[in-house]
C-alpha positions in Angstrom: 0.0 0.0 0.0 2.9 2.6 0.7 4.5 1.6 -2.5 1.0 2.1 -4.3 0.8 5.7 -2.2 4.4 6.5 -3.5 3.3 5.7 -7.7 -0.1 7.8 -7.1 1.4 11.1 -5.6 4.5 10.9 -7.9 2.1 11.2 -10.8 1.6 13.3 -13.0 4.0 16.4 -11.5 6.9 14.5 -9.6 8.1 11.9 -11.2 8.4 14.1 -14.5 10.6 16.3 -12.6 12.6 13.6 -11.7 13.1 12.3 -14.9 13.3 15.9 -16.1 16.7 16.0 -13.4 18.1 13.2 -14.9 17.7 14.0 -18.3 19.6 17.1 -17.6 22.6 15.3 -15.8 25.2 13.4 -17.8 25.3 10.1 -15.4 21.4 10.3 -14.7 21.4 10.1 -19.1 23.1 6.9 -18.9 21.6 5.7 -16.0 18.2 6.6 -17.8 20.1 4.8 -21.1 21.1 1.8 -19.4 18.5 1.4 -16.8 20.4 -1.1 -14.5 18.5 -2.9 -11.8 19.8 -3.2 -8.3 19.2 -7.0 -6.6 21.2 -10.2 -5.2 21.4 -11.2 -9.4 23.1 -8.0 -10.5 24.9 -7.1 -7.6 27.6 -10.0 -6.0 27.1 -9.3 -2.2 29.7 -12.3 -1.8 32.3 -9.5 -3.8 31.2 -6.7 -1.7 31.9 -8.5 1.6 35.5 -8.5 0.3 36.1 -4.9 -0.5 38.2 -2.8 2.3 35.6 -1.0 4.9 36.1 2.2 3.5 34.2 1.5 0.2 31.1 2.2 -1.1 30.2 -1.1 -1.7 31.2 -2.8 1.9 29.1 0.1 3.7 26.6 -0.7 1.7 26.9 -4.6 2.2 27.6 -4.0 5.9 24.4 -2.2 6.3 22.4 -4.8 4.5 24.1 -7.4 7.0 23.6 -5.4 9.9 19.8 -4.6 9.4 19.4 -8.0 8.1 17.4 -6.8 5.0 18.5 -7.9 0.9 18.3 -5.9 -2.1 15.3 -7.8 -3.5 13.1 -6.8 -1.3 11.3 -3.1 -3.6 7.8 -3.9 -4.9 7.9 -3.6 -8.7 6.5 -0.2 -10.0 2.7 -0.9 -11.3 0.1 2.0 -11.4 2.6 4.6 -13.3 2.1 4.2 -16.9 5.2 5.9 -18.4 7.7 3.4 -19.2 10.4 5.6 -18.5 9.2 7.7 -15.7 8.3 4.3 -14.3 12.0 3.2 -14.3 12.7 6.3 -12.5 10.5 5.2 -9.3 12.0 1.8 -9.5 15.1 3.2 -9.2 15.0 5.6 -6.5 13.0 2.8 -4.7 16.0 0.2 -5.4 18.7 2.9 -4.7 17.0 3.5 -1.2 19.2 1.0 1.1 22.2 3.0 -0.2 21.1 6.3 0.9 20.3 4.3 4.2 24.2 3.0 4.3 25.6 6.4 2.9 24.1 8.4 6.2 24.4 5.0 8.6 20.4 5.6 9.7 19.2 2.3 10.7 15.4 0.8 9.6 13.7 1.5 13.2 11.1 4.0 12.6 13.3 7.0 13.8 15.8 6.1 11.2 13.3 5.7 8.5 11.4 9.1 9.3 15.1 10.8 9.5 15.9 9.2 6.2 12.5 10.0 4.7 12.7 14.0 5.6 16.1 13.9 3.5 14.9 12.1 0.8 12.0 14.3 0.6 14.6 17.9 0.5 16.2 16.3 -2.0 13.6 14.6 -4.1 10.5 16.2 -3.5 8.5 13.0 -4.3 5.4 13.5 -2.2 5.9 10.5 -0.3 8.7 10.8 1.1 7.0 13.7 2.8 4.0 12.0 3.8 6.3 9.6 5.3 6.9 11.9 8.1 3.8 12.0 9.8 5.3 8.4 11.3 6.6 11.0 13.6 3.8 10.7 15.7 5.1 6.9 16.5 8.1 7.7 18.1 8.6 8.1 21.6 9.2 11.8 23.1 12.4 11.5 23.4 12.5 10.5 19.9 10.3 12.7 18.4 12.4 15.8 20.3 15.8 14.5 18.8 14.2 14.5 15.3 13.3 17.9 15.5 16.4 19.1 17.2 18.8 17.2 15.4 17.8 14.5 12.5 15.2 17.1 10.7 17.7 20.2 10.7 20.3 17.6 9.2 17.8 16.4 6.7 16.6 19.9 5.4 20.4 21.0 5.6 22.2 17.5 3.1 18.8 17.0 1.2 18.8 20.4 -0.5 22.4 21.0 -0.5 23.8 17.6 -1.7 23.2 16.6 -5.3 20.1 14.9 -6.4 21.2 11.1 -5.2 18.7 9.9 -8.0 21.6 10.6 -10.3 24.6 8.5 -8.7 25.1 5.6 -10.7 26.2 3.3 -7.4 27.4 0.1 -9.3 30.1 2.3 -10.1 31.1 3.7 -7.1 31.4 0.7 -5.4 35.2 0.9 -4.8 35.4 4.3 -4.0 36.4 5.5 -0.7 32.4 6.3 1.2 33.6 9.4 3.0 35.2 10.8 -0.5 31.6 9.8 -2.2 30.0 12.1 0.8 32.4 14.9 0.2 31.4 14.7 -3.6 27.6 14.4 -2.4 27.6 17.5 0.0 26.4 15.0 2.4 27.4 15.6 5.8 27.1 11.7 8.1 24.1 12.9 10.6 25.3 11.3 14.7 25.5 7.8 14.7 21.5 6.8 15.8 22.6 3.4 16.4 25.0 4.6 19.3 22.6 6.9 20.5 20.1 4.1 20.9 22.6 2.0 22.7 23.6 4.3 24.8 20.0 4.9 26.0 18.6 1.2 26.3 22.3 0.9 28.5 21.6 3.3 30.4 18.1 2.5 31.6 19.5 -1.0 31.9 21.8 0.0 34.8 19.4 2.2 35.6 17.0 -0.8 36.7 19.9 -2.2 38.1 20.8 0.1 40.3 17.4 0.5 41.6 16.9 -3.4 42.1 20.1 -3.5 44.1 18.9 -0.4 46.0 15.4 -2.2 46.4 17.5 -5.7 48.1 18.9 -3.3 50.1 16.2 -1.9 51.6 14.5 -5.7 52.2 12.1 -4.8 49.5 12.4 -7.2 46.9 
């Protein structure tokens, strides 16, 4: 249903501006000329895993590993009649997991809703904007560090960087990550993942620390 939402609020404006970026970029042309397909056929993840940890394509297959997702896992495009504008959706949707290893945001639903509010500065597919309102899932403390620091970051790299629709990734795959980033404009946003860890360890001695004080006392 989301991926259905996505084709319907593309059309007809959005996705022609997409395209319309593209066409007007050299490597969006031969991406549009070529129309490569990103999944587990084209792309050797058993290669990637070899490639030193600076590279494109090991962040990209360390984030896959880590989040224990695979790249055949985008709905094919099917209410956007356009045979070329309907390439252009099944790209960006294919080329999403590297935005999520390019900026390191995780698939819990503060990581998507950060990712989304970039995708949206820099895409403008309606979507991606909608996808925000998820914001109302997250937990206070969540939804304050998305406004304080994940949403500045993602209005800031979406509509400075340039438009990721137009990064041919098969070949950047043994480029150095943080060299791709410069390139980009894209600035890494704080490591959510550490955040997170540092929170669930801290209410975890937390607990502890009021158990023990609890035995202490005779309570427990």
């Amino acid at each position: 249903m989301i991926a259905a939402l996505g084709e319907a609020t593309a059309t007809p404006y959005f996705i022609y501006r997409l395209r319309d970026s593209m066409l007007s970029d050299p490597t969006g042309r031969r991406i549009l000329r070529d129309r490569p397909r990103i999944s587990s056929s084209t792309m050797s993840m058993t290669y990637l895993r070899t490639l030193p940890e600076n590279t494109v394509g090991r962040a990209y297959a360390d984030w896959l590993d880590r989040e224990g997702v695979s790249p055949d896992t985008r709905d094919t495009v099917k209410y956007i009649d356009d045979e070329e504008c309907a390439y252009v959706m099944q790209r960006y949707r294919e080329c999403h997991d590297f935005y999520h290893a390019v900026t390191g945001l995780p698939i819990v639903v503060e990581g998507e809703v950060a990712l989304k509010a970039f995708e949206f500065a820099n895409t403008l597919l309606p979507m991606t904007g909608l996808s925000m309102f998820a914001v109302t899932r997250l937990k206070p403390k969540e939804r304050e560090r998305f406004w304080k620091v994940y949403l500045p970051w993602a209005i800031k790299n979406g509509m400075g960087a340039k438009e990721v629709v137009n990064v041919y990734w098969e070949e950047q795959l043994e480029r150095d990550v943080n060299m791709l980033r410069a390139e980009l404009g894209i600035e890494k946003p704080v490591d959510l993942r550490s955040i997170r860890k540092a929170e669930r360890e801290r209410r975890k001695a937390e607990k502890e620390a009021k158990e023990r004080s609890g035995d202490s006392l005779g309570i427990n």
